[in-house]
Every structure is written in structure tokens, then in C-alpha cells.
C-alpha positions as CSV (number, residue, x, y, z in Angstrom):
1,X,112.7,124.5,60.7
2,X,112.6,120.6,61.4
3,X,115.9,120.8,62.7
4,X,115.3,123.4,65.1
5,X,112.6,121.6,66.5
6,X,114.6,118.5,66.3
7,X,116.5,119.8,69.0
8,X,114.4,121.5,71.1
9,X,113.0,117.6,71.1
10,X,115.9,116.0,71.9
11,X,116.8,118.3,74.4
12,X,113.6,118.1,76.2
13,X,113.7,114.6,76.0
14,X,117.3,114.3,77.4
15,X,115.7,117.3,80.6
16,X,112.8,115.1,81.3
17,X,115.6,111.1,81.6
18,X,117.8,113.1,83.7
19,X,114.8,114.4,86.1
20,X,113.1,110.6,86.1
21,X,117.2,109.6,86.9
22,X,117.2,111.9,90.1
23,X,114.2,110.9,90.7
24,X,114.4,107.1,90.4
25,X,117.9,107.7,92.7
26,X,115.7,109.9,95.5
27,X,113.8,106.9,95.6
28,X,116.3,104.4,96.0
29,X,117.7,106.4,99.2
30,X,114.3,106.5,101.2
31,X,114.2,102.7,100.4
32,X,118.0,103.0,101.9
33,X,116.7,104.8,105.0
34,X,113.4,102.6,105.4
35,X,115.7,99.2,105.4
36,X,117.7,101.5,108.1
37,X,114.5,102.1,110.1
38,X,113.5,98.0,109.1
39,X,116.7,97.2,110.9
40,X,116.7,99.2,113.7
41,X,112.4,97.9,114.6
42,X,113.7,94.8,114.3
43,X,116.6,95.1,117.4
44,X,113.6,96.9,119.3
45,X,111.4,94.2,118.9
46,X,114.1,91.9,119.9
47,X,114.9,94.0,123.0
48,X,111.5,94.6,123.9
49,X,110.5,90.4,123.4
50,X,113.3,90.5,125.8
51,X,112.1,92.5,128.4
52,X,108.5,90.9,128.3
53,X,106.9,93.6,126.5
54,X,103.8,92.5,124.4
55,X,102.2,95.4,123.6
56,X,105.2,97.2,122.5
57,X,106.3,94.3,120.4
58,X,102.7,94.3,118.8
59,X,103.1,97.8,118.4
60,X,106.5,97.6,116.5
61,X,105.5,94.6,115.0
62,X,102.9,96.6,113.2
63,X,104.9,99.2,112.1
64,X,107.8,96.9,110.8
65,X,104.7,95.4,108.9
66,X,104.0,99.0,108.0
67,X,108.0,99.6,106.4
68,X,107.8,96.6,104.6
69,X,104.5,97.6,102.2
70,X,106.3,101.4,101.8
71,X,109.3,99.4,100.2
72,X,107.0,97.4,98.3
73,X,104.9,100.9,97.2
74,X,108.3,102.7,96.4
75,X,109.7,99.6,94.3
76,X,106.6,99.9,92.0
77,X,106.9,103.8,92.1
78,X,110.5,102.9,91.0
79,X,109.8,100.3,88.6
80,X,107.1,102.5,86.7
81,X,109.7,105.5,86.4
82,X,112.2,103.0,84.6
83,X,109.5,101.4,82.1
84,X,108.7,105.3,81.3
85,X,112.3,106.0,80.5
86,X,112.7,102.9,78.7
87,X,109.5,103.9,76.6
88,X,111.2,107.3,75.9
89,X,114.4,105.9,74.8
90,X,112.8,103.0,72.4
């Protein structure tokens, strides 16, 4: 009986580090695609500077400001899925 159980354990446990995996992968692609959206403020800010602008570079400004604390919020969403799997694995 303990074996059986056993298993069932291990298996759930190796189910629920391959979900937190995908997961903590998912989460490293948005922060992919926000530094791509980072990048891509940062030459419209430039262009709009440029042009004379200021209200559009305040605007953009703001949302750069904006893509920089949803990094910061997915890194610690990130961070806490690892110290989980670490905690299931030690």
C-alpha cells in the first residue's frame, strides 16, 4: 500500500515541476516580448523628441515607465515559481 501511494506522490509531484517549468518559460517569453515593446517605445520616443513632440514623448515616456515595472512584477512572479520548485525538490 505505501508503495502505491509512493508513486502516485512522485508522480504528482514530477505533473505539478513540469507545469511550474511551462509556466516559469511562459513567463520568460512575455518578458521577451515586453523588452521587444521596451525597444520599440524607446525608437518612438527618439523619433517623436525628434519631431518636437512633447506630449507624445510624455506619453510614451509613461508607458516605457509602465513596461519597466511589468518586467519587474513578472521577475518576482518568476522568481517565486522557482523557490516553490526548489522547495518541492529539497
Amino acid at each position: 500500500m505505501g508503495q502505491v501511494s509512493a508513486k502516485k506522490l512522485n508522480e504528482q509531484m514530477r505533473k505539478n515541476k513540469r507545469m511550474i517549468d511551462r509556466e516559469i518559460r511562459n513567463l520568460d517569453r512575455d518578458i521577451r516580448e515586453i523588452e521587444k515593446e521596451n525597444v520599440r517605445l524607446q525608437k518612438k520616443i527618439k523619433k517623436e523628441a525628434e519631431s518636437g513632440n512633447q506630449e507624445s514623448v510624455r506619453q510614451t515616456a509613461k508607458q516605457i515607465i509602465r513596461v519597466k515595472k511589468q518586467t519587474e512584477n513578472i521577475n518576482k512572479m518568476k522568481d517565486s515559481l522557482f523557490s516553490v520548485k526548489l522547495q518541492m525538490t529539497g
